[in-house]
N, C-alpha and C positions, 0 to 999 in steps of 0.2 A: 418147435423150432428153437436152434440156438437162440439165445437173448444178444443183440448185441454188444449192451455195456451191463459187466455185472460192475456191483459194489462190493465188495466184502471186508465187514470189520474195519471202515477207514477211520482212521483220526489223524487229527491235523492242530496240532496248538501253534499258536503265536507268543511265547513267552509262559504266562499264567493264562493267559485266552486260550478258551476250548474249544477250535471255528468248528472242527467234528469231532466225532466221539461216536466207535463204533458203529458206522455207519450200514445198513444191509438195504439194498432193494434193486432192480434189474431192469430194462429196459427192453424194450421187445422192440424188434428187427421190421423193419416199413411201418413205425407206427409214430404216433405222434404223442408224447409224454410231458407232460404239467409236472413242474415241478414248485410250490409254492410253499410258503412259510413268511415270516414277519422278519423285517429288515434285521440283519445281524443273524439269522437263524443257521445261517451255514450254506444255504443252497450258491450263491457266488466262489466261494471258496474251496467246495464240493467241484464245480465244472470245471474251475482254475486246476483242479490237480487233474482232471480228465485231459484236459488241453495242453497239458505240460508247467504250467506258469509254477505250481507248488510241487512238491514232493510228500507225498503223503508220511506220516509219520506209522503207520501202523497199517496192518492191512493190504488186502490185493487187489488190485483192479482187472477186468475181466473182458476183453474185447473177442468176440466168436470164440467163448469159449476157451481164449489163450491167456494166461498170464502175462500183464505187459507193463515193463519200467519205462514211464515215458519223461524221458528225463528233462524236455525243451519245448517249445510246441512245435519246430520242423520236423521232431520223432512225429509228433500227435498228428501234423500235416501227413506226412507218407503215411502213415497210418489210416489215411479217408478221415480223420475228425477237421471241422472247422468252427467256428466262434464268432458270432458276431455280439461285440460288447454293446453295453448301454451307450457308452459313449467312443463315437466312431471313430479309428482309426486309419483317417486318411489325409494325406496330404491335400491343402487346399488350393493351393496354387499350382497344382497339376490336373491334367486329365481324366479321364476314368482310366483310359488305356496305359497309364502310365501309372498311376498306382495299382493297377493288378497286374502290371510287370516286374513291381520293385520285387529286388530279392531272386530274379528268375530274367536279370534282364539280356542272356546270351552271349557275353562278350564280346566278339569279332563280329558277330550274325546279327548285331542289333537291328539295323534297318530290316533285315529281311523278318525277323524273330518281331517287331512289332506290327509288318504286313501279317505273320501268320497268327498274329495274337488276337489284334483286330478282328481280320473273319470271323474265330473263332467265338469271340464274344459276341459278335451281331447273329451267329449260330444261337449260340446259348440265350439269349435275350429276347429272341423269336421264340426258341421251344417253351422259356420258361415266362414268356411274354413281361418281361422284366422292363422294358418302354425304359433305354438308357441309350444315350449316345454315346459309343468307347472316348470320340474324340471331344467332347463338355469337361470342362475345369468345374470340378467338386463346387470352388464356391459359388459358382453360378447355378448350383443343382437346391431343389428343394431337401427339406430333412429327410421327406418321403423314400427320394430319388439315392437322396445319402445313401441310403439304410440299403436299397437294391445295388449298390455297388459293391455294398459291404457282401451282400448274397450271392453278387456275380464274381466275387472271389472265390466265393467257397467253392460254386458250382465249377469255375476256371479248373481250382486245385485239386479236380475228382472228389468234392468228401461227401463220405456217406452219412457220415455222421454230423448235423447240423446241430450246434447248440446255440440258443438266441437268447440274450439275456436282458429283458424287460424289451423287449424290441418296439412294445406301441408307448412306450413314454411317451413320445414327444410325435407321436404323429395324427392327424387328423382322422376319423369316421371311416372318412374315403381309403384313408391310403393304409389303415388296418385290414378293411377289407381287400384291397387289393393285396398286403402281404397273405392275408390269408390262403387268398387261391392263389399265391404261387406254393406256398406250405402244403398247400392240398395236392398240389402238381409234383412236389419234390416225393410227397411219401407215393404219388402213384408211380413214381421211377423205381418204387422199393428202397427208397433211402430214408434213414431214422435220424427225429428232430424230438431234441430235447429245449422247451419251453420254458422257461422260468418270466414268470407274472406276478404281480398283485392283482390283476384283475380277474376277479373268479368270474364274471361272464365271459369272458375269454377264454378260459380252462373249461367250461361247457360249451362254449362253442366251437370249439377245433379239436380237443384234445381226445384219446382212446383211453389214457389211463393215466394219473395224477398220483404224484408222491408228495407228502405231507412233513414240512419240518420243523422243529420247534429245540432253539438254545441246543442247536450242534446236532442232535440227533431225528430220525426220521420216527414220528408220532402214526404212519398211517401209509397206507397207498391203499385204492379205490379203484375201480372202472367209472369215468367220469359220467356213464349215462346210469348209475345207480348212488352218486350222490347232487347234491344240493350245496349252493352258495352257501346258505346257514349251517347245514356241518362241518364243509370245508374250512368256513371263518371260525367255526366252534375249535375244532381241529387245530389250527394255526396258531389261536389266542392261549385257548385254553379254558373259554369262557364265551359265551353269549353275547354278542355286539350290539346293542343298543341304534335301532333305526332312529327310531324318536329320541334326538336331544332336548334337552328340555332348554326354553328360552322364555323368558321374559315378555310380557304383551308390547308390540311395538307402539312406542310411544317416543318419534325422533323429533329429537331437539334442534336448537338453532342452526342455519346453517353453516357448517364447519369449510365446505368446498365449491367455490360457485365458481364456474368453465362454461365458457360463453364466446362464440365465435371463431374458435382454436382453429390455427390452420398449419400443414406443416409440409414443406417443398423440401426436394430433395437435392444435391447438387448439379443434379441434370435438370429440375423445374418439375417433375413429377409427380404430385398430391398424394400423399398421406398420411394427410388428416382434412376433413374436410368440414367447417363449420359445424364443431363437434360442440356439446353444451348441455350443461347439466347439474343438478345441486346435489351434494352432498350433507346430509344433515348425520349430526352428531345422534348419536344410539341406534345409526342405523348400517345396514348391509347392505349396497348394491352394487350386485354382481354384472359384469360385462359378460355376456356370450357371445361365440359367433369362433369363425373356423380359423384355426390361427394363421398370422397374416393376411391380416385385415384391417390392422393398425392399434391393435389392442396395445403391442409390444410397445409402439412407437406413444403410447399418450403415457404409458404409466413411464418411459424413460423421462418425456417430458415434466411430469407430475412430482416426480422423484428428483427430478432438480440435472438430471443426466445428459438432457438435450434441452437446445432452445426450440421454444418455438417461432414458427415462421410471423404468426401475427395471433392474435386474440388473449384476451383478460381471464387471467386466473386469480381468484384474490381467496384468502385462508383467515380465518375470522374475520373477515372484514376489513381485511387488508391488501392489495396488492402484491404479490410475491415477487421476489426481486429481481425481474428477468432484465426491465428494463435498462439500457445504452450497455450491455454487454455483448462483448464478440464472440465468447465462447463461455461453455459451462462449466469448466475448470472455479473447483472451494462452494460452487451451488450445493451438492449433497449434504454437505455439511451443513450450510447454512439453511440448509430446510429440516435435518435431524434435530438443529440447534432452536426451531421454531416447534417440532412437534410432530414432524410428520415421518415415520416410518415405514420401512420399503422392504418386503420379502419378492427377491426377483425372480423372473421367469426362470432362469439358469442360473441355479448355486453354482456351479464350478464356475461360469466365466465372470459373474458379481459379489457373490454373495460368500464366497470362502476362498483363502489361499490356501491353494492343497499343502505348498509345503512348509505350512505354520502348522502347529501344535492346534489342540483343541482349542486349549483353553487361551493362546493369543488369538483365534480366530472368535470367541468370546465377547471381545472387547472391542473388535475393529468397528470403525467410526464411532465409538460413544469413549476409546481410551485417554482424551482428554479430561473427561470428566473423573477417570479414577488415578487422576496423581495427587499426591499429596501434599501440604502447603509448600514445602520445598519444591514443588515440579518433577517429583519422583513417582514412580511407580509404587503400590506396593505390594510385591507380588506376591505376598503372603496373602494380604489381602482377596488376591485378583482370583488364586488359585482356590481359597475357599469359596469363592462365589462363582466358582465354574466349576466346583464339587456339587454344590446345593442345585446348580442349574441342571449339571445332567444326572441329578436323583430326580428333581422335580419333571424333567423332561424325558427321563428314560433316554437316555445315550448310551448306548452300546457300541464297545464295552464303555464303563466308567474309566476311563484314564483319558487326566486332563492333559496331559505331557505324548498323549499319541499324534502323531501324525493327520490331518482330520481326512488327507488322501486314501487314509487306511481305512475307514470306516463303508461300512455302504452306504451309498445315496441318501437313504431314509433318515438314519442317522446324520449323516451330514445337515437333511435339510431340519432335521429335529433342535440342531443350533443353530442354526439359523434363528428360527422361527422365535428358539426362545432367546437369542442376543434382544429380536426386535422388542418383543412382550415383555422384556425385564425395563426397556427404556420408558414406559408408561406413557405411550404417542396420545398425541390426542386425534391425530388421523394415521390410519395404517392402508397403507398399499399394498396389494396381496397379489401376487403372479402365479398360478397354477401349484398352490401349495401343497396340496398330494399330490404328485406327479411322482412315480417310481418311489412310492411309499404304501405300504402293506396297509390291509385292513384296519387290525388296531391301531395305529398312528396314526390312521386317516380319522379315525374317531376322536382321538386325545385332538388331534389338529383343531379337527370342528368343535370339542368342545371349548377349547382355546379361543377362537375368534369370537361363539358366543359368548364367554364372558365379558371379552373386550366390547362387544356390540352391549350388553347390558349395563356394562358399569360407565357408559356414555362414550365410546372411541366410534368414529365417522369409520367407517370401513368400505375401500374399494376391492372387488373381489373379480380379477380375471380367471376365468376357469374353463376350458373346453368339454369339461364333465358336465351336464348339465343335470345328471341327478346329485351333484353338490352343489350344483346352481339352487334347486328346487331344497335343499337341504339348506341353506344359508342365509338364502336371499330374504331381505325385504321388500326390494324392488328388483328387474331386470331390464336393463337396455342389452340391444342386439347393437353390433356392427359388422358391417359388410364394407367389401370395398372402401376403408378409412373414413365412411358415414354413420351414425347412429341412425339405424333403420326403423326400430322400435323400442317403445319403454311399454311394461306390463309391469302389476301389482302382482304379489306371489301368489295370488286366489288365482290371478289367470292364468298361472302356466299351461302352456299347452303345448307339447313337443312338436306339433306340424307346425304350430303358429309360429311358435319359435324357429323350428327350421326351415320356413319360409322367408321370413326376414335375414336371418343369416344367408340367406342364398338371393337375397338384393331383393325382394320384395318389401318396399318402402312404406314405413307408416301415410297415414291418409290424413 
């Protein structure tokens, strides 16, 4: 059978950056294809010229067989190809039905072109059991529900060709599975989805056939029921990944975080947080699990100085934190960086980074006071060699501190993150789902990162919906559910039913 996307020979530079380099491999027609590699490797900027976003520099692209210059992605659209990015592209303060009309919205025939749009989708929603309601405003939809709007576009806009870029990032157990059988449902239409993941249990559990990338060019492609997690990661890195980090005997010190009674209402009177409480000791890790949105978000915004809470006592060595006779949290972050406590958040792009600063000014943000000099100057000689040495030491891809950090992938992006917070030497860190849409090897350097901070004496709070990073991490583990701590377990007792018992409201005793 025809293939439906060939590659041939693509390359694609950004300046002295090599995103591909001769690229060769092919994608077969009804099937379902894994496309993995380590952040920076090329596979994002690989689909971006499929979809139209780049123009390849070299090379042909090959749709049934045809030669094709796709020069925009409404070529790439009439063409059957659609794209659902990492991060979703919809209007939040509209509809469903209104965002998969933009761009198609009828002119004169609106009223009647949104009656037949509508149908059309409660059509498509039923077949592909996609559980959306056309007329729900986005922001009232979960991430889950996001993501199926994003899918009921494609399906709207006829495309055969699905490409999905890290698409369970940010979504719960449930709602992975759920995209799965509709993925299972699209290829049984005979329509082909292209997958790009970090997670290789994912690429063996849905995929036919998986291409392999490494620094621009494709190292490999497979039949996914003839390989294994461990060559794939070998493949990717280039090297062996180390399950067992090696950590230090726990032995936690004084307590760094003592939360006791926290409670936190919303503007409507709604609870979420509910008599939460818990100590935090210095050389230690304890991780939070439990299904996100459940208030995990809402304690570390509090912790991190982002929100007030409603009522209850936080104190940090032994002190009171300073919530007290304020109306709002406006200069709190600070003043809690300014004590010690460092915060990697859930969502780099909406906290943690300004896409449109430079690398190396997004470096410095919240600790930039500390590097001016007795004059109250900057000194950017200064600034720029210690955003050289950070992303040698961090592996930033590419090395250029003057890039854009919007221009990076995700991984990268969260790779400075992670090291602005590690270079400020916290004495408490707050950690919000730090692999999240980060490749294998990074997930490694990550963990071995936080272990050193848990060794060298740093209190560590670790939110994570992975729970074999939980079991990888952890010294201790509380569950929450429903904005309650349902359980605390020592990390000898993990037990994944136990655990996913109390994440699903079954309450300690």
């Amino acid at each position: 059978m025809q293939p439906a996307v060939e590659f041939r020979n693509i390359s694609k530079h950004f300046g002295h950056v090599k995103a591909n380099t001769d690229v060769n491999f092919t994608i077969a027609k009804g099937s379902i294809h894994g496309l993995v590699g380590e952040n920076g490797a090329g596979k994002s900027t690989l689909m971006s010229i499929l979809y139209g976003y780049y123009r390849a520099d070299g090379g042909d692209l090959l749709l049934d067989g045809q030669v094709q210059q796709i020069r925009n992605s409404q070529e790439a659209i009439r063409l059957g190809i659609g794209m659902v990015h990492q991060h979703f592209m919809l209007v939040e303060n509209m509809t469903v039905l209104d965002n998969v009309m933009l761009g198609t919205e009828g002119g004169f025939q609106l009223a009647r072109h949104r009656s037949t749009t509508e149908a059309k989708l409660r059509e498509i929603c039923q077949r592909y059991r996609l559980d959306v309601d056309p007329l729900a405003t986005i922001s009232d939809l979960s991430v889950g529900a996001q993501q199926r709007v994003e899918i009921l576009k494609q399906i709207y806009r006829s495309a055969n060709i699905l490409i999905l870029d890290e698409p369970t990032a940010v979504l719960t157990a449930q709602e992975t599975a759920s995209l799965f059988e509709i993925l299972r449902l699209f290829k049984e239409q005979g329509k082909t989805i292209v997958l790009i993941t970090h997670k290789l249990q994912e690429i063996l559990d849905i995929t036919d056939t998986v291409t392999v990338m490494r620094g621009g060019r494709v190292v490999g492609a497979v039949a996914t029921a003839g390989t294994s997690k461990e060559e794939l990661a070998n493949m990717m890195v280039g090297r062996p990944i180390e399950n067992n980090l090696p950590r230090a005997p726990y032995k936690p010190g004084a307590p760094m975080l003592e939360v006791s009674g926290l409670q936190l209402q919303d503007a409507q009177q709604v609870k979420l947080l509910t008599d939460i409480g818990f100590t935090l000791r210095a050389g230690e890790i304890v991780a939070i699990a439990g299904v996100s949105g459940n208030g995990q978000s809402e304690l570390m915004e509090i912790l991190s100085g982002m929100r007030l809470p409603t009522s209850g006592q936080l104190r940090f060595e032994g002190k009171d934190l300073p919530f007290a006779k304020r109306s709002d949290a406006d200069g709190l972050p600070l003043e809690f960086r300014e004590l010690g406590i460092a915060h990697i958040p859930e969502d780099r792009l909406r906290d943690g980074v300004v896409k449109s600063f430079s690398v190396m000014h997004n470096t410095i943000l919240g600790y930039q006071d500390k590097l001016k000099n007795r004059w109250g100057l900057f000194d950017f000689k200064a600034i720029a060699a210690r955003c050289a040495e950070l992303m040698k030491t961090f592996d930033v891809r590419p090395a250029n501190g003057d890039l854009r950090i919007g221009l990076l992938s995700g991984g990268n992006q969260q790779k400075v993150v992670i090291a602005r917070e590690v270079l400020a030497q916290p004495k408490l860190m707050l950690v919000g789902q730090p692999t999240r849409g980060v490749d294998i090897g990074t997930i490694e350097s990550i963990h071995k990162q936080l272990l050193a901070l848990r060794d060298s004496g740093v209190a560590i709070l670790l939110v994570s919906v992975e729970l074999e990073e939980v079991r990888a991490l952890a010294d201790r583990i509380l569950v929450m559910c429903g904005g309650r701590i349902t359980g605390e377990l020592k990390i000898e007792e993990f037990d994944t039913t136990r655990i996913g018992l109390l994440m699903g409201g079954m309450h300690k005793s």
